[in-house]
C-alpha positions as CSV (number, residue, x, y, z in Angstrom):
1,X,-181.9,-45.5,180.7
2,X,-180.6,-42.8,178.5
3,X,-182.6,-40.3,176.6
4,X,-181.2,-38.6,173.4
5,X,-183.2,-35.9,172.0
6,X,-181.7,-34.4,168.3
7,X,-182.5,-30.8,166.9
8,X,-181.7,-28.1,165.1
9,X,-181.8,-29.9,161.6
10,X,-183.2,-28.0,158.5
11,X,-183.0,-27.1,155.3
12,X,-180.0,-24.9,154.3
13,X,-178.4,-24.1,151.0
14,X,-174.9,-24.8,150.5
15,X,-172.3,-22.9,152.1
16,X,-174.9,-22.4,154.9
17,X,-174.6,-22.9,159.2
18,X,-176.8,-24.8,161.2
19,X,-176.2,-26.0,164.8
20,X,-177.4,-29.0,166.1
21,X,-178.3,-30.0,169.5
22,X,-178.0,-32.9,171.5
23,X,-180.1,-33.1,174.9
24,X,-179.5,-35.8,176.8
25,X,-180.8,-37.5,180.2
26,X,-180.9,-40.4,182.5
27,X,-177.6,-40.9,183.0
28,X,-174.4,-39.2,184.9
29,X,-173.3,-37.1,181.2
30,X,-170.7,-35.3,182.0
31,X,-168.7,-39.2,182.8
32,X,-168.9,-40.1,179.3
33,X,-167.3,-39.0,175.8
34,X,-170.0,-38.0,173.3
35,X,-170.4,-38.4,169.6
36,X,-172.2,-37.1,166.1
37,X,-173.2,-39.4,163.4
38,X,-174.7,-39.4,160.3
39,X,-176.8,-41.6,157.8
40,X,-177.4,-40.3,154.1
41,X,-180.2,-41.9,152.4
42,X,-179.3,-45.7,151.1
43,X,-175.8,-45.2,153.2
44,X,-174.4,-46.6,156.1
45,X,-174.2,-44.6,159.6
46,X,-171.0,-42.9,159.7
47,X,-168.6,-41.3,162.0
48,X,-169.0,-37.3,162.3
49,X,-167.2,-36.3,165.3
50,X,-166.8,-37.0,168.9
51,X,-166.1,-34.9,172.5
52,X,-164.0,-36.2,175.3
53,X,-166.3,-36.1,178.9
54,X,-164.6,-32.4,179.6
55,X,-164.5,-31.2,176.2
56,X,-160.5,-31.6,176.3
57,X,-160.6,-33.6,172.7
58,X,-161.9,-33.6,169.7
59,X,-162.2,-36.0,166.6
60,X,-163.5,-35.3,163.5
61,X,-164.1,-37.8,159.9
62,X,-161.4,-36.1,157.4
63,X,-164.3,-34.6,155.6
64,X,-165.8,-32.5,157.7
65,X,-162.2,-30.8,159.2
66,X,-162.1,-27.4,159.3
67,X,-166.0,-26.7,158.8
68,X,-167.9,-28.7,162.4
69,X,-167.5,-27.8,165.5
70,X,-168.3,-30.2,168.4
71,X,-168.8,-28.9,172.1
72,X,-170.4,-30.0,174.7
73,X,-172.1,-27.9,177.9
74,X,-172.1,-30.6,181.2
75,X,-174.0,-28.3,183.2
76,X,-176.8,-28.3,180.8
77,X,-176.2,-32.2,179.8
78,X,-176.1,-30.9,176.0
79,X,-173.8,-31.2,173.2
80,X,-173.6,-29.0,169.2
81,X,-172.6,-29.7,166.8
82,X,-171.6,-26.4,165.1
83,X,-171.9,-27.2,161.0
84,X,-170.6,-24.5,158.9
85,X,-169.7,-24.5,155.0
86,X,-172.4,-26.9,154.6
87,X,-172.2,-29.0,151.4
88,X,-175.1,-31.3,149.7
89,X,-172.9,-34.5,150.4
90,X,-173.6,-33.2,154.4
91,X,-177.4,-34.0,153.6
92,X,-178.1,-36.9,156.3
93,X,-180.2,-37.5,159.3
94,X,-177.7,-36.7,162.1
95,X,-177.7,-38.8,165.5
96,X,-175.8,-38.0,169.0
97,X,-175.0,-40.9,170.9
98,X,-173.4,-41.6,174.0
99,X,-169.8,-43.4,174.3
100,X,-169.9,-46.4,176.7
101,X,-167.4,-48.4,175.9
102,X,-163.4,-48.3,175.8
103,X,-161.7,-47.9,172.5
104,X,-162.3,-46.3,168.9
105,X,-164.1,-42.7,169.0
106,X,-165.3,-43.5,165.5
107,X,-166.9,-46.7,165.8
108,X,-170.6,-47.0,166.2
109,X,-170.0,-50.2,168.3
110,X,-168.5,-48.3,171.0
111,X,-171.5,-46.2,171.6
112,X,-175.1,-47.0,173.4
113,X,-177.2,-49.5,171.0
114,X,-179.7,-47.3,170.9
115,X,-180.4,-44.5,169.2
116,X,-182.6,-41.5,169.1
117,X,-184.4,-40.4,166.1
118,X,-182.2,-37.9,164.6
119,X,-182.6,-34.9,163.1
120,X,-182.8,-34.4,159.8
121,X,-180.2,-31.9,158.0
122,X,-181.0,-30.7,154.1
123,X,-178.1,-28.9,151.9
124,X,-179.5,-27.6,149.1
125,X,-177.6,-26.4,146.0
């Protein structure tokens, strides 16, 4: 069974960094693509970004192009999410997940069913 453990969220004000973390366990990680997603209060989970298994591609939602990073460590069974030029619309518990299944980067179906318990990202005016 895996094991996702989320951190690094906070409260930052806009135009602010944070890096989030991604530990994860029971399970070979370094065989399988990994991915960032976010849910804003009273909105659906949405795509953020997503690593190949050797960190050879990258995808990123349109919106945050330019200002994420997404990396991934396989001898430390981590991945970050590097978020700089933080706006308030980025305000959203974030999620890592682990990509199981063939097909879309981008689609939450495509990941493990569960999920941990996020961490929580604030951007502030």
């Amino acid at each position: 069974q895996v094991q996702l453990v989320e951190s690094g969220g906070g409260l930052v004000q806009a135009g602010g960094s944070l890096r989030l973390s991604c530990a994860a366990s029971g399970r070979t990680f370094s065989n399988y693509a990994m991915g960032w997603f976010r849910q804003a209060p009273g909105k659906e989970r949405e795509f953020v970004a997503a690593i190949s298994w050797n960190g050879g591609s990258t995808y990123y939602t349109d919106s945050v192009k330019g200002r994420f990073t997404i990396s991934r460590d396989n001898a430390k069974n981590m991945v970050y999410l590097q978020m700089n030029s933080l706006k308030p619309e980025d305000t959203a518990v974030y999620y890592c997940n682990q990509k199981v299944y063939s097909g879309s980067f981008s689609s939450a179906d495509r990941y493990l069913e569960g999920w941990g318990q996020g961490t929580l990202v604030t951007v502030s005016l």
